[in-house]
C-alpha positions, 0 to 999 in steps of 0.5 A, a space after each residue: 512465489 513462483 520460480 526456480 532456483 534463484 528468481 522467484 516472483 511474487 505475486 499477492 492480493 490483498 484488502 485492508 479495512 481501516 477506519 477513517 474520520 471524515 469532516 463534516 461542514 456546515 453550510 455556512 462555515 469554511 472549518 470542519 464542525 466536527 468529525 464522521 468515522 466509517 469504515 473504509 477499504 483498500 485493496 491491493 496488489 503486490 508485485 515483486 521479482 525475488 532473487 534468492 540466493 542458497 545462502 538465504 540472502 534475498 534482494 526483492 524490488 517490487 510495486 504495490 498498487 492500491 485502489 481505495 475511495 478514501 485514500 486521502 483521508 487513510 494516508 496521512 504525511 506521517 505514515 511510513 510509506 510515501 506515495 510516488 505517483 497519483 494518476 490524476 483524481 484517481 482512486 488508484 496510486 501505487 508504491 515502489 518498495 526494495 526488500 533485502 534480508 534473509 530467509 531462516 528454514 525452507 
């Protein structure tokens, strides 16, 4: 976090390995006929404004913004988090997020 008294910003960078199944098709056949698992990568970039106030009371819009070569297959419908925006076929996609809560200690 960088900032004074109220406005803060904050700034992270980040790499989440995860492990994600991918379909195998024959040559022949329209449906997957079975599954490879491998080990995947997404990394990120977290950008947020904080407003805090001196009662540790806080209000933190921001975006974060991934690049990944197998985010198709590590997101799914289910997931907590809904992606806002593609750019194109891009490896790239970003989310929107609004933080409020409160700050315990220093």
């Amino acid at each position: 976090m960088y900032g004074k008294h109220k406005h803060f910003a904050e700034i992270g960078l980040g790499i989440t390995p995860s492990w994600v199944y991918r379909p195998i098709y024959s040559s022949t056949e329209r449906n997957p006929i079975g599954y490879k698992g491998k080990i995947a990568n997404m990394y990120s970039i977290q950008l947020n404004y904080r407003r805090q106030s001196r009662k540790g009371l806080f209000f933190r819009p921001g975006m974060h913004i991934y690049n990944s070569t197998d985010w198709r297959d590590e997101l799914s419908p289910n997931n907590v988090y809904r992606v806002l925006n593609q750019f194109g076929n891009s490896n790239w996609f970003f989310i929107i997020s609004v933080g409020i809560g409160k700050s315990f200690g220093k």
